[in-house]
N, C-alpha and C positions, 0 to 999 in steps of 0.2 A: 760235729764230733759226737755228738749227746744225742738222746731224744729227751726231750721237753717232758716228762713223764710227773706224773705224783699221782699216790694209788693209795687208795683209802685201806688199813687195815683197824680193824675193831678189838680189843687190847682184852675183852669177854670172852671171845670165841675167835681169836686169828685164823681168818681164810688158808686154807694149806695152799692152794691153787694162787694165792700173790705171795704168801710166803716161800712157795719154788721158784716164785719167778724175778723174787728179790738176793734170794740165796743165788740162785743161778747167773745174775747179774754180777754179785761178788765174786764168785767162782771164775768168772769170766774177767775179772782184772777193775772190775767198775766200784766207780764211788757212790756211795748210798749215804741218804741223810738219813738218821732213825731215831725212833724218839727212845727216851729211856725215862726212869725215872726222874732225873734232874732235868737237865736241860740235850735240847735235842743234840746229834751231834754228828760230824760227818765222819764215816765208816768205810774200812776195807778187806776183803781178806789177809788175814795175816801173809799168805802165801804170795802176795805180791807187793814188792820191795818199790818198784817204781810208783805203784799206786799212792803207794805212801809218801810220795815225793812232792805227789800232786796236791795230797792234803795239808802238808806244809803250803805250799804255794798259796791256796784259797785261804789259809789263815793268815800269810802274812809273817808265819812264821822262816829262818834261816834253818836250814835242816842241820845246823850242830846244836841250834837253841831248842828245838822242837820237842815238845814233850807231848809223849801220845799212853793211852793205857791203852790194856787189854782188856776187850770185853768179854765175857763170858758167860753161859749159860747156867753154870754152876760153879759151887765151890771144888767139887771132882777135877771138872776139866779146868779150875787157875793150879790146883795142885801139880798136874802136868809140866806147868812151865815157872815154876821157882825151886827154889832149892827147899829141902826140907824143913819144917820151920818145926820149933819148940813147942811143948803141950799149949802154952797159956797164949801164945798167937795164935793157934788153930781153934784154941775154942774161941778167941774173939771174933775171928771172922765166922766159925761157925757159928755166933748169935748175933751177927752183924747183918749177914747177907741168906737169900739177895736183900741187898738195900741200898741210899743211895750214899755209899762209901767209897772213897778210894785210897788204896792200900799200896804204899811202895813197899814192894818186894825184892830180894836179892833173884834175879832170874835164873835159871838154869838154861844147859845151852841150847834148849829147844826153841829160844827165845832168839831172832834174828839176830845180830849186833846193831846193824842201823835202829833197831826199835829202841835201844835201849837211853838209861840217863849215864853220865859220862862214870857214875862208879857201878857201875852194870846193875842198877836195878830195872824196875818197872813199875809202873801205876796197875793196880788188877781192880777189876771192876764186876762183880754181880748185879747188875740194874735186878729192882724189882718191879720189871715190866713183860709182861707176857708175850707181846710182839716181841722185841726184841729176844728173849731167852728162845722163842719159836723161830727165829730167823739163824741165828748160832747155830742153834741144833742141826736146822737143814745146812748149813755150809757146812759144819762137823770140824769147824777148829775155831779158836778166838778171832772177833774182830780185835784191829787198832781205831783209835777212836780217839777223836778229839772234840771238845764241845764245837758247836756255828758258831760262835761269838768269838769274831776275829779280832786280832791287835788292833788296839786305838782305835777304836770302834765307837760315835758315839750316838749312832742310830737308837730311835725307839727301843725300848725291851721288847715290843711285842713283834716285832719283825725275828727276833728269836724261841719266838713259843707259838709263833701262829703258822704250822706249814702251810698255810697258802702265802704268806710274807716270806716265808722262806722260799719258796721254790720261786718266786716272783726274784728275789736276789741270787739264787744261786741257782733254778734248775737249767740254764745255758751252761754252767759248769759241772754238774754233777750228771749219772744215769738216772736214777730214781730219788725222789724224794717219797719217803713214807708218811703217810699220814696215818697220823696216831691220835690225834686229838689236842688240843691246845697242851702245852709243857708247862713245865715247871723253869718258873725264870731265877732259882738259887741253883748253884753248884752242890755239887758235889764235898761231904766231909772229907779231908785230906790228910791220913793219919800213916806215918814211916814207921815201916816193923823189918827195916830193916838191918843187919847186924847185930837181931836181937832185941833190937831199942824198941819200943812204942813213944810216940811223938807229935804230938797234934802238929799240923802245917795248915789247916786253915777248915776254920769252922764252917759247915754249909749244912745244908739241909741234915736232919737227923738230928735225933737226939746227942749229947756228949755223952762221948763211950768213955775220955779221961779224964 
């Protein structure tokens, strides 16, 4: 089903020429691992609904429990798919990101339903990592994305920061794994702005913004 792939991009100067041909893999309905600032994570086009089906399945996740953010290349294009948000949320994210935060938002309806969490938000993500904000760009809409570190999971950490451990575990189920350079094995800060609130849900990398 797969090819066995993983393709070195360099996070200085990303290759335009694997960065098409990672984007074009998305495009095309396929699962990509990609690094980000946190922890690596497995990737899809927003535009395909069953791909996202598959990424539950590798995590282990039930798709009503499944919790997925959007990735994005900017704060421009997460503004796209929530609803309007208040002056003092918009400047937080705008001195937040890119960084490694994640931000549940009230979504708007450009946002699939199956993406969503059951009171219609989303997890919005600006990595600040140059591959990936270069990969976004060429597909021209958000990933969905979930970290590799599946349920009950009690492998090594570095088989989740090291893509050659990674594609060694997953590249029979995924298109491409990206190789980005060894990751970062903390999550993601996990802060709800949504219905107005601001609300820590769990400390991770970054500084405390509350």
């Amino acid at each position: 089903m797969h090819a066995l792939m993983i393709t070195r991009i360099y996070p200085d100067n990303p290759n335009a020429r694997e960065v098409r041909r990672v984007a074009d893999t998305l495009n095309g309905g396929g699962i990509v691992v990609v690094p980000t600032d946190t922890l690596y994570a497995f990737a899809c086009s927003m535009e395909f609904k069953k791909s996202v089906e598959v990424i539950a399945r590798l995590k282990g996740f039930s798709l009503k429990k499944a919790r997925y953010s959007m990735l994005c290349s900017s704060l421009s294009m997460a503004s796209e798919y929530v609803r309007p948000m208040d002056k003092d949320t918009y400047a937080l994210l705008r001195d937040c990101l890119p960084g490694p935060y994640t931000f549940i938002m009230d979504a708007n309806n450009n946002v699939p339903r199956n993406y969503l969490n059951p009171n219609k938000t989303i997890g919005v993500r600006v990595p600040g990592n140059t591959i990936l904000q270069a990969i976004v760009e060429a597909v021209g809409c958000p990933l969905i994305g979930t970290s590799v570190r599946t349920v009950d999971d009690d492998r090594e950490v570095e088989y989740i920061t090291d893509p050659e451990l990674i594609h060694e575990a997953f590249g029979n189920q995924v298109d491409i794994v990206v190789d980005g350079g060894i990751g970062e094995d903390e999550p993601s800060t996990v802060i709800d702005c949504s219905d107005g609130q601001m609300k820590l849900i769990r400390q991770g990398k970054g500084p405390a913004i509350l």
